[in-house]
C-alpha positions in Angstrom: -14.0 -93.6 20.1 -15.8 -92.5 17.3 -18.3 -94.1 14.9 -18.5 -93.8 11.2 -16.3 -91.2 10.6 -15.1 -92.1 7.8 -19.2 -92.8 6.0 -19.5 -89.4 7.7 -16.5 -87.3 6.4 -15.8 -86.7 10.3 -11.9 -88.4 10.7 -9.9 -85.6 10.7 -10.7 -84.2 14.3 -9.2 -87.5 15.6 -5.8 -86.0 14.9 -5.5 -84.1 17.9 -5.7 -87.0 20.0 -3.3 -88.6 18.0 -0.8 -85.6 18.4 -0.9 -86.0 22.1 -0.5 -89.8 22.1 -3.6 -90.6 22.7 -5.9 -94.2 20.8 -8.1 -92.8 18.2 -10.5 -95.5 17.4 -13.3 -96.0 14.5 -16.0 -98.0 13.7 -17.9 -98.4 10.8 -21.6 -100.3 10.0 -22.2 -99.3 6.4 -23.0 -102.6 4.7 -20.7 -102.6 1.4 -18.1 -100.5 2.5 -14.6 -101.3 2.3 -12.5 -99.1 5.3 -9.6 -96.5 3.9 -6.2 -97.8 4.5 -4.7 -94.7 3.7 -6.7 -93.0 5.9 -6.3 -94.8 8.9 -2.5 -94.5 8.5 -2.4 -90.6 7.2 -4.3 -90.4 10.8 -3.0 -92.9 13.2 -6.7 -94.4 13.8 -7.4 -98.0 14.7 -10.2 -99.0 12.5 -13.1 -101.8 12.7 -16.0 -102.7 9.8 -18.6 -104.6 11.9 -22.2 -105.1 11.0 -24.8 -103.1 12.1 -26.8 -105.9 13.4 -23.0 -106.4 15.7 -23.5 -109.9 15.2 -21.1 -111.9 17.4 -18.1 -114.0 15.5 -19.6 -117.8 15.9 -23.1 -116.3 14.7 -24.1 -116.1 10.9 -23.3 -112.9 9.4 -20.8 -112.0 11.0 -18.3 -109.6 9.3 -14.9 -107.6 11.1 -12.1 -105.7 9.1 -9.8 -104.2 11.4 -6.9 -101.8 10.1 -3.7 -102.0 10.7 -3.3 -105.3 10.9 -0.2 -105.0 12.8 1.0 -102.9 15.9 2.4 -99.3 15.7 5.8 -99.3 16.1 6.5 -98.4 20.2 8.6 -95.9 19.5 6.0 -93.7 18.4 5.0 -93.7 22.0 1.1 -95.4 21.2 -0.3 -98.4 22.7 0.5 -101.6 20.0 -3.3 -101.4 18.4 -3.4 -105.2 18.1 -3.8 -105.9 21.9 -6.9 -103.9 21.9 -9.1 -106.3 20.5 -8.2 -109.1 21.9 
């Protein structure tokens, strides 16, 4: 897991545990920011936008943007990155 690679510049060392089939996950905190879809995909990272105050989802504030939005195909041999955050 990292976090705020992508504020950072720091996402493309997360590649080499993609190679070898392993999750590469991200999240962000920077208030305004919109994650990079193209990114994420050129990558094969699972992505979240939370606050930095990690409010909790019935609490006011709240905010979460996860990329993908939909699994990895299985036979690319990774996990399905919607039953992570379940």
């Amino acid at each position: 897991m990292n976090e705020q690679c992508e504020e950072m510049g720091e996402c493309n060392p997360l590649v080499e545990f993609t190679k070898r089939n392993k999750l590469a996950l991200n999240i962000e905190y920077k208030k305004g920011m919109t994650l990079d879809c193209n990114l994420s995909n050129s990558i094969i990272k699972n992505s979240i936008l939370k606050d930095l105050g990690l409010t909790g989802a019935n609490m006011s504030g709240y905010k979460r943007q996860n990329y993908p939005q939909k699994p990895l195909s299985k036979a690319r041999g990774m996990m399905p990155r919607a039953s992570i955050f379940r």
